[in-house]
N, C-alpha and C positions, 0 to 999 in steps of 0.2 A: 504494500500500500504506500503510495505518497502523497505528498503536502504542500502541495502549492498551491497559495491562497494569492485571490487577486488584491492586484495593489493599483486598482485605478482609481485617480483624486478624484473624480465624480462619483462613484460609487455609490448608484442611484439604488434609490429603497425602492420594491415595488410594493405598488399598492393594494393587491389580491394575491393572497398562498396561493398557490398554486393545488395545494388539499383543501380547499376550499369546499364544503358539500359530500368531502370522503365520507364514506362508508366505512367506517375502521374495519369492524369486524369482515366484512368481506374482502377485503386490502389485504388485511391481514392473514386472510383464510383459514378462522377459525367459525365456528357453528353457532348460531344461536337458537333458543330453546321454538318451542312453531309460536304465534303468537305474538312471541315477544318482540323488542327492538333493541339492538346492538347501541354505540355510543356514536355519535356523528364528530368529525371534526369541529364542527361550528361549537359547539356545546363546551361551557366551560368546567365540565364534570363528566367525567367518559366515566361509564360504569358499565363495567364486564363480566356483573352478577346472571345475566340470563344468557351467559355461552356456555356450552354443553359439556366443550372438552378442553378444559382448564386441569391444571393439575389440581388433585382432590387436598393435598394440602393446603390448598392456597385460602387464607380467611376470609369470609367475604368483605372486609374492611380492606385488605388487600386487591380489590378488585374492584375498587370504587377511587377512583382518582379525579380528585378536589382541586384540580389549577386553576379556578379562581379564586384560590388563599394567597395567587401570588398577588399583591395590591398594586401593581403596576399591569395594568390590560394590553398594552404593545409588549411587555414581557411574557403575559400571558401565552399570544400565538409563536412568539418566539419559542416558548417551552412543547409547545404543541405539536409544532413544524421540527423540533429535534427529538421527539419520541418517535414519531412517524418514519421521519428517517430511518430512525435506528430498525423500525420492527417490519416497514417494505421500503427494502433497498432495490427493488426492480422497479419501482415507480419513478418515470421517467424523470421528475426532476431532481430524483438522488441518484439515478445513474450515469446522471453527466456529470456527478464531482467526483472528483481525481481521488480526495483524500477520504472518502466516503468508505462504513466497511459494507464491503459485498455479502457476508453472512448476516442473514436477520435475527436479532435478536429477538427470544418471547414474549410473552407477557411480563408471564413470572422475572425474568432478567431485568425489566425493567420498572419494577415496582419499585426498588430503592433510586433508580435513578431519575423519578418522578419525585421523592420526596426528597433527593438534595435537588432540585432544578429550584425549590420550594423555599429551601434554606437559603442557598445563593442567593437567588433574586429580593427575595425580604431582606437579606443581612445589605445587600449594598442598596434599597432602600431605605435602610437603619440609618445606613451611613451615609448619606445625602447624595446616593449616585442616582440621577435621574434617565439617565443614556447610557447605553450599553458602550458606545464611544467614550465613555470617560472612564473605562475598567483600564489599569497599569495594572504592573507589576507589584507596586506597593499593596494595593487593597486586592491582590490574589494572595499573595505571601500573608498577611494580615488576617483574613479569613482563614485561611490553613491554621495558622497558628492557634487562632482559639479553636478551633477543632480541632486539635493534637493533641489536648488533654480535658481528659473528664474525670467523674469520683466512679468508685466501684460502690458495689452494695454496703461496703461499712464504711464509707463515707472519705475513704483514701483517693488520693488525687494517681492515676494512670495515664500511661498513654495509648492516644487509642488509633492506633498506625491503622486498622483497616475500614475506620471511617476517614480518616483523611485521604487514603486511596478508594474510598468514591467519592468523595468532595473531589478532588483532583481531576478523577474521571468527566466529571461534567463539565467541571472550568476548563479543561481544557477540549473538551468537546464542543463547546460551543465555539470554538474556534478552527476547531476540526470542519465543522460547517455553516460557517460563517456564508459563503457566497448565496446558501439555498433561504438563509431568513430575510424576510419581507418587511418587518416591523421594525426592527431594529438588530445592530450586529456590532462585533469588535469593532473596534480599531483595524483599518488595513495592514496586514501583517505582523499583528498582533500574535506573539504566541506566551501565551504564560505560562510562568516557570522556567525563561528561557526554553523553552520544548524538550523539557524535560518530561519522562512519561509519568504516569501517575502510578506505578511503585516506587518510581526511584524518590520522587516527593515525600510517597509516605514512609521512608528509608525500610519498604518489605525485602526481604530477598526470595528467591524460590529455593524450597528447601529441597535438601538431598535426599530424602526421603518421608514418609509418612509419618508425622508428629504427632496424630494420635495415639494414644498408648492403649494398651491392652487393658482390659479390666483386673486387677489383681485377682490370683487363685482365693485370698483367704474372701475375697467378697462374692467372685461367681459361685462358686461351692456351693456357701449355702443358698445364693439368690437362684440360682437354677433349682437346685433339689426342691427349695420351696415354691418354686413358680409348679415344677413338673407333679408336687404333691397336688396342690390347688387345684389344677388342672383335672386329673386323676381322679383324686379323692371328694376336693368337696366342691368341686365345679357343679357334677348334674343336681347334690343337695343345694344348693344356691339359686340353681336355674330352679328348681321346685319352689324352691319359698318364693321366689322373687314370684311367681306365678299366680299361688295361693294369695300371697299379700297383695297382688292388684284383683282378681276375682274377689276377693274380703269386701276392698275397697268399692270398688264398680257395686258389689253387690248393696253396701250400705248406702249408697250415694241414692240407690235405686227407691231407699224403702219411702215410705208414703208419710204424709206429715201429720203429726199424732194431734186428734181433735180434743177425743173424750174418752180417752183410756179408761178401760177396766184395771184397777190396782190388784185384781185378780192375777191379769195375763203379767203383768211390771214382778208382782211376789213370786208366782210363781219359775218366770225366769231366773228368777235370784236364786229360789230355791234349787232350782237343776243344775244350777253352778256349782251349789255348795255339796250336791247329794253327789254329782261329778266327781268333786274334789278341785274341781279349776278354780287358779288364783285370778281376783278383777284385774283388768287393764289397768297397767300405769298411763294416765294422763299424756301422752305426749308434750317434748320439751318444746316447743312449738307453741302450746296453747297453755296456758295462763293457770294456774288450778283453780279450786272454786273460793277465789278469793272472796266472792260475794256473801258465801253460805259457812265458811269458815273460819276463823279467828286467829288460827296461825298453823304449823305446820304441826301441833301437836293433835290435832283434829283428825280422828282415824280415817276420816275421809278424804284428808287433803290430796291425796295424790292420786284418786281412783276418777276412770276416766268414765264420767256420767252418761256421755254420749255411746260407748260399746253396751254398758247398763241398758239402755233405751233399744239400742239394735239388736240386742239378745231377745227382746218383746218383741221385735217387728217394727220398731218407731223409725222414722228418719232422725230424731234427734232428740234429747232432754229438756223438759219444760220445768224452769224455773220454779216452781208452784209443785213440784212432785215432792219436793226434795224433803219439806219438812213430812211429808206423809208416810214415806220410803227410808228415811232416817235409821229410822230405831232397827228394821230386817237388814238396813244396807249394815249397822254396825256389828251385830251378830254376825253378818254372815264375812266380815270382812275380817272380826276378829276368829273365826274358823279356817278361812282358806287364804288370808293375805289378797297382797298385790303385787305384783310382779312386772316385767314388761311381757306386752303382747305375741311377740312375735318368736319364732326359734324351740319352744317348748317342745317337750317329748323330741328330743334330736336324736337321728338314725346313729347310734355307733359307728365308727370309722376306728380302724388301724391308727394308732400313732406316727410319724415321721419318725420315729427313732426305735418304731417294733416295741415300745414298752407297754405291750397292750391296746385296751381300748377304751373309749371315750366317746360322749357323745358329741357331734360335730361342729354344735355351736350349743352354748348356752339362751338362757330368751336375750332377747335382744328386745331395743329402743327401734323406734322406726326410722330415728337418725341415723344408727347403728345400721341395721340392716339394706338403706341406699348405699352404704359404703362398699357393702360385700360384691354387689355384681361389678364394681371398682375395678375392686382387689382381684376379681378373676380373669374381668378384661384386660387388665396389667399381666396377669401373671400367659393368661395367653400370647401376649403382645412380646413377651421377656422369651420363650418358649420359640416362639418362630425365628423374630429377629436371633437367638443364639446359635439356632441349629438351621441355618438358612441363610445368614451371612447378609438377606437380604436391607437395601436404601431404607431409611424413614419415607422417604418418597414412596418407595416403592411399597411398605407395611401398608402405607394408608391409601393407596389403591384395592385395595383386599375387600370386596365384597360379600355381599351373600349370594352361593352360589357357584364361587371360584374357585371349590373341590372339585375336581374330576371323578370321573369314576373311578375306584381302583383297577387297575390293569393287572389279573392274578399269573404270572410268566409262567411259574412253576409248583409245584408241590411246596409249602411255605415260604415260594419267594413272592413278595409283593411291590407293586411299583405304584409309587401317589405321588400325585402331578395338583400343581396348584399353576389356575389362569390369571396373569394380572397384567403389570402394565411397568415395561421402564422408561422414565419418566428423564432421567440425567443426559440431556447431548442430545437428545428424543424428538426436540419442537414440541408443540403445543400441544398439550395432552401424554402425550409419550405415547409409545408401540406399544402392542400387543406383544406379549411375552409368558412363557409358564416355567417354571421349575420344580425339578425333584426331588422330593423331598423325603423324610424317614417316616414313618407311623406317630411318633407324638406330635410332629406338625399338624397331621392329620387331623389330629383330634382337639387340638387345639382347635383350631381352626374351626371344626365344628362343633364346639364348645360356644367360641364367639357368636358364632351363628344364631345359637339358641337362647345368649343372654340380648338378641334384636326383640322388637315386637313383635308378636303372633301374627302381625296385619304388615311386617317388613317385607317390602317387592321386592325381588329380583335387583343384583344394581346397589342395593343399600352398604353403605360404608360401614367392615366390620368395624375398626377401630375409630374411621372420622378424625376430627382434626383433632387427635390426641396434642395436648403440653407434656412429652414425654418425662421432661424432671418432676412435673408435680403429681403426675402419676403414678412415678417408681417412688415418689419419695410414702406416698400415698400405703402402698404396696409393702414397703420397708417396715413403714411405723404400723402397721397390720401385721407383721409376722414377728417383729418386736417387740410385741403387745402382749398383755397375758393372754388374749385370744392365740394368738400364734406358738405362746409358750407352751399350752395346755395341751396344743395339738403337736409336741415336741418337734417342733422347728428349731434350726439352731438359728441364734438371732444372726444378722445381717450388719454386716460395718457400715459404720456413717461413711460416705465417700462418694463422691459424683460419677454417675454409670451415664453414659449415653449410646442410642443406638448404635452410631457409629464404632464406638467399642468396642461391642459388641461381637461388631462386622469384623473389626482390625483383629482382636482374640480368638477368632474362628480362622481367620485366615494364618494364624501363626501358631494354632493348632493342628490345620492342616499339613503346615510346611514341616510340621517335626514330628511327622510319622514317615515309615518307611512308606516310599513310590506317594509321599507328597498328598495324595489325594485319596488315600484310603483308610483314615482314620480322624473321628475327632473325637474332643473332650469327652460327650457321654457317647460310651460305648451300647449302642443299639444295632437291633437284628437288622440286619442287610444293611452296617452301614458304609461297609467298601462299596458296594453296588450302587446305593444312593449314592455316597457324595462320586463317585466318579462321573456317573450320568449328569447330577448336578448341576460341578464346576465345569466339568471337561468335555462332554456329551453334545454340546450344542456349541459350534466353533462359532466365535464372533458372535452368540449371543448374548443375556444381558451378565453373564460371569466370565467376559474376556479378560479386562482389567484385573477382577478379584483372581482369576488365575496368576494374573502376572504377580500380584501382591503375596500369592503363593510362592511362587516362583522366587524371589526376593526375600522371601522367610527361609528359606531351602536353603541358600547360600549363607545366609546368617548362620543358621544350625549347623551347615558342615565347619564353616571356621571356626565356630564356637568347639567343635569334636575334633578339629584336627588340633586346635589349641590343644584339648584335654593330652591328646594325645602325643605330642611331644613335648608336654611339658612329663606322661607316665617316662617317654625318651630317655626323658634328661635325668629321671632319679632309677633307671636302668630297667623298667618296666618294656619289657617288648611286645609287638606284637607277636600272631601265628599265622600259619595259613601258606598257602602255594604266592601270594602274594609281598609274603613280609619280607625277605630280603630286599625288595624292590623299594618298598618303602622305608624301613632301615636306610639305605642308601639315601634315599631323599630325607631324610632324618639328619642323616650326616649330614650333609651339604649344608641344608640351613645351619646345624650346630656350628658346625665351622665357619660359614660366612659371617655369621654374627661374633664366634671370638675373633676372627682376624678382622673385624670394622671394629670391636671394641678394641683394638691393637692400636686402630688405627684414630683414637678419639684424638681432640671432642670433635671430627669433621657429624659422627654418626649419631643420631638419637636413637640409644636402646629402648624401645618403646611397646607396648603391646599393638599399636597404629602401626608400626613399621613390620612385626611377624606377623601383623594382618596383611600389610602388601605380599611379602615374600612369598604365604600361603594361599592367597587368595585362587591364583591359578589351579595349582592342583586340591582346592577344595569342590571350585565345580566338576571333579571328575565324578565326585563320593556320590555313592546313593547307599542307602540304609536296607539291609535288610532283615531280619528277622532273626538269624545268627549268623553275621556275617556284614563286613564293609566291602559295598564290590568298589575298585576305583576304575574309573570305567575309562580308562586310557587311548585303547586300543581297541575298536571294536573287530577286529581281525580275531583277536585271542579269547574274546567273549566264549566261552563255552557255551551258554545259554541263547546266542544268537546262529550260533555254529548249528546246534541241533533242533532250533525252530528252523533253518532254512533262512536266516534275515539276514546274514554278514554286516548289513550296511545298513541297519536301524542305526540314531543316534541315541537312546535308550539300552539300557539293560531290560533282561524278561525277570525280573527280581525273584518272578516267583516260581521263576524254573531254576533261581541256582543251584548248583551242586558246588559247595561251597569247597571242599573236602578238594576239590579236581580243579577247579576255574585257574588260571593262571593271575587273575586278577581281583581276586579275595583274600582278603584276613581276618583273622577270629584278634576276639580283643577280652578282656576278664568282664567289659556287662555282656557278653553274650555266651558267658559259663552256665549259667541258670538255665538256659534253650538244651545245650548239650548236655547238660546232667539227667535235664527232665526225660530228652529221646534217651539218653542210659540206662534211666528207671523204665518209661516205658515200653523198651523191644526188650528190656530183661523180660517185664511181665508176661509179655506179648508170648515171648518163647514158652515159657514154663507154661500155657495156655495150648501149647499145641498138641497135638496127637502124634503117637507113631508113624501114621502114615504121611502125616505130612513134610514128607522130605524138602519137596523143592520151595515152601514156603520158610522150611527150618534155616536149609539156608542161606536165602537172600535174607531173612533178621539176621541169619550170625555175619554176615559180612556188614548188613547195616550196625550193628551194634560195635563190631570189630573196627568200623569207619570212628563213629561217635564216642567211643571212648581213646581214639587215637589223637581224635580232633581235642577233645576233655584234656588230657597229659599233654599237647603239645602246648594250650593254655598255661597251665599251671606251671610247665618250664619256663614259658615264657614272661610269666606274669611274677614272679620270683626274683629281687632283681642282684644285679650281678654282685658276687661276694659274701651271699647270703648264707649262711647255712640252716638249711633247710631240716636236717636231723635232728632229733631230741639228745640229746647231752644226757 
């Protein structure tokens, strides 16, 4: 892209936009709902609440843009005509500027850059700039400046670099297309900031990798196990109450408005309560107690809620005037059976989370109390997908009802579950159509969510909606924190800020530190090599290209991280085993000795764990992990496992063809003693299990067993280190 702006001294303003009468939304080529109407250029409030395929995150306050807050009207269509720009670049008179970008920006991308156009033009309003000709350099730097620092939530002064890179963004965008505004524009040849771009303003850099951090082990633990119990255990109990307690409600709302009661039908409801054994309704904290009829809270009736009394008869509601009649039965029968809250009684038994028996699943419950619960399930489902699915927030809150697939049953307990949605990142407006696959507690998650919607929920309805993901997890946290969550032996949860994204990043750097990268994660579930490889790797250039590469990039962390371990066992005489270790040995050497002959050679050298990262680096991408066994994958000429599939010339190992024992390019190392022990223990069994007749089975175990304990002892020599002695004295 370039930049060259006109510098003609007449530099005539015209006097009609040229979007004059646009049709945005058609411009723009997004949808609007039937009926309704899109936002017109002319209008000084564009509102893109009745377009169909908007991202589902996006708040409807978000989609209602207010450019007549800017208090200057000629700045107004200036800010009009540079949105427009930005969102159809093939509109002829943004494709004759030079310095123009040719990709269209979305909606969504331009919702913050609608509310700095808003800032700017007020702030140099503030500041007595009436004409866009009178913006220098001083009152751009000057703007910048007090938007470079703000306070944080405890009232501490920060800087805040990625708002000043969009403040930047617009100042100097409006110079970027300066030629196409009609109202007013720069200065000719104006560029602010000297044309400096707007990172280098907000002094960001691009980082060398992914700065999000992984969620710590001691907070996923328990935040998973307790999401997957909820889920599990007292998800369908929740979807029932929540059920019952609106059918309760609908039903009372329905009853008829009490004229001239018989104190017959009023006593005798009291009476079936008490012959029952049920305790009256606690009052809701919502409504007031009967402060009119009671004198203070020592009044056995202060807390009982008159109106359930009334609906137990058939009333729609408690008439004032019962009360001294109803008195003297209400306080017999209250000093018999109490008051309690309404809701949760007689709870189904459930398993404990930590197996210590049983318990019933909720105590009664408040009515406030009980809104909280279908919360806490849609969090915990919400916690459930996003871990085991790696999937966008964008993407979570596309998730409809409806968006399970059928399962697809391959084989005798193999099963495949597919969820339909939408990625939404790099996508245009609305995002694509996309699915992924997923393991069985997705599944049910998922249709968990579904069932905590309304019974009247269409097709389409957002499982989760515009979640506030922190005030939900935090929501989530202080609920299994809680003596509720204690009771049902949950282990509690560390205070500590979790976000989707985390989430995403912990899943991906659980994947990279298993063997072959893509077949194992954090919770260990049925098929789940076969999910996550369909998953991540199953659909090339779908929406887990990136998250692959993110993999990818964890994978090489984990090998230097093991080849560190690994000569650093080198260096205190710890070797490896294997058809592969004298190869490695040798490369062992070499670093050792490169690094004493450069400390020989100090101080030109930094001895550094950065600098045996360089040296290593190379031959850590050969490593792949296997199961007892590092292959380094050098040469695939010598690959054993590519030899006898017929691939010579994969860039891959078949990992799970190795035959470690034979490969030219494997080593055995002491964590992978425990594999070799276990195959010792079990072909000893295995043997002592056969019959006389089975010879040719007798033998291939005694050559396997005669491999695996050769492999076992070459270990332990090797793992022994040198000068030891190893005998008992």
């Amino acid at each position: 892209m370039t930049s060259p702006i006109s510098t003609d001294p007449a530099d005539p303003i015209i006097a009609r936009s040229p979007f004059a009468g646009l049709d945005l939304c058609r411009a723009i080529g997004i949808t609007v709902a039937p009926g309704a109407q899109g936002p017109n250029f002319d209008q000084d409030v564009w509102d893109f609440n009745p377009v169909t395929d908007l991202a589902a995150y996006m708040a409807a306050s978000h989609k209602r843009w207010n450019l007549a807050a800017i208090r200057n009207p000629l700045w107004r269509v200036v800010a009009k005509e540079y949105l427009v720009a930005l969102m159809v670049p093939t509109h002829d008179a943004v494709r004759e500027l030079p310095s123009a970008f040719r990709v269209a920006r979305t909606v969504p991308a331009c919702v913050n850059k609608h509310y700095e156009l808003i800032r700017w033009m007020n702030w140099l309003t503030d500041n007595g700039v009436a004409e866009l000709g009178q913006v220098n350099d001083h009152l751009c730097e000057s703007y910048i400046a007090e938007r470079r620092t703000g306070r944080d939530k405890d009232g501490a002064i920060v800087e805040k670099r990625g708002a000043v890179n969009g403040a930047a963004q617009v100042v100097s965008g409006l110079a970027q297309y300066r030629d196409l505004f009609t109202a007013d524009r720069y200065p000719a040849g104006f560029r602010p900031f000297g044309g400096r771009a707007a990172v280098a303003v907000a002094g960001l850099k691009t980082p060398t990798e992914n700065s999000t951090p992984p969620v710590p082990a001691e907070i996923l633990q328990p935040m998973l196990a307790a999401a997957l119990y909820v889920v599990d255990t007292l998800g369908p109990q929740v979807v029932a109450l929540t059920r019952r307690v609106k059918a309760e409600r609908e039903r009372v709302n329905r009853l008829p408005e009490p004229r001239s009661p018989g104190w017959g039908v009023l006593l005798a409801a009291i009476n079936r309560r008490v012959a029952e054994g049920r305790p009256f309704n606690r009052v809701p904290s919502r409504i007031e107690p009967i402060t009119r009829y009671a004198v203070d809270e020592s009044d056995p009736l202060w807390e009982i809620s008159l109106r359930d009394v009334a609906a137990e008869a058939g009333f729609g509601h408690f008439r004032g005037e019962w009360l001294s009649v109803l008195r003297p039965a209400l306080e017999r029968a209250v000093a018999q059976v109490g008051i309690d809250e309404p809701i949760g009684r007689n709870a189904t038994l459930v398993a404990r989370a930590d197996g210590e028996g049983e318990v019933p699943w909720t105590l009664p419950l408040s009515e406030r109390h009980a809104r909280v619960l279908p919360d806490v399930v849609r969090t915990a489902c919400l916690l459930v997908v996003a871990a085991a699915t790696g999937m966008r927030s964008s993407e979570l809150f596309e998730l409809t009802l409806g968006c399970r697939l059928p399962p697809e049953r391959k084989a005798a307990g193999l099963v495949r579950y597919r969820l339909a949605g939408k990625v939404i990142k790099h996508r245009g407006h609305g995002g694509e159509a996309d699915e992924w696959v997923v393991v069985g507690e997705v599944h049910r998650a998922i249709a968990l969510a579904e069932q905590l919607l309304d019974a009247e929920a269409e097709p389409g309805t957002l499982l989760f909606g515009r979640t506030v993901f922190k005030n939900t997890y935090m929501t989530f946290r202080k609920w299994v924190n809680s003596p509720a969550g204690q009771r049902l032996g949950l282990t509690p949860v560390p205070e500590a800020p979790v976000e989707l994204r985390m989430l995403r990043r912990t899943l991906a750097i659980e994947l990279a530190y298993r063997p072959g990268g893509l077949l194992a994660a954090k919770v260990a579930l049925k098929h789940i090599s076969v999910v996550t490889t369909e998953g991540y790797a199953g659909k090339p250039g779908g929406a887990q290209a990136k998250f692959l590469a993110e993999v990818g990039q964890e994978e090489q962390k984990r090998n230097l991280g093991l080849l560190l371990d690994e000569i650093d066992n080198y260096q205190r005489g710890v070797r490896p085993s294997g058809p592969h270790a004298h190869d490695l040995i040798e490369f062992f050497d070499a670093v050792d000795g490169k690094l004493t002959d450069e400390q020989r050679a100090a101080p030109k050298i930094i001895l550094n764990d950065q600098e045996l990262r360089r040296m290593l680096a190379k031959r850590a991408k050969t490593l792949h992990l296997g199961v007892a066994n590092y292959c380094w994958f050098t040469d695939p000429g010598k690959a054993l496992c590519l030899r006898l599939a017929g691939t010579p010339s994969a860039d891959r190992p078949l990992i799970g063809m190795c035959d470690s024992a034979r490969c030219p390019q494997a080593t055995h190392h002491s964590c992978h003693r425990p594999v070799w022990e276990e195959a010792v223990h079990s072909t000893t069994v295995f043997l002592g299990n056969l019959g006389r007749a089975q010879k040719t089975e007798r033998t291939r175990l005694e050559t396997q067993l005669d491999r695996a304990q050769r492999v076992l002892a070459d270990i332990d020599a090797a793992s022994t280190p040198a000068g030891t002695d190893t005998e008992e004295s």
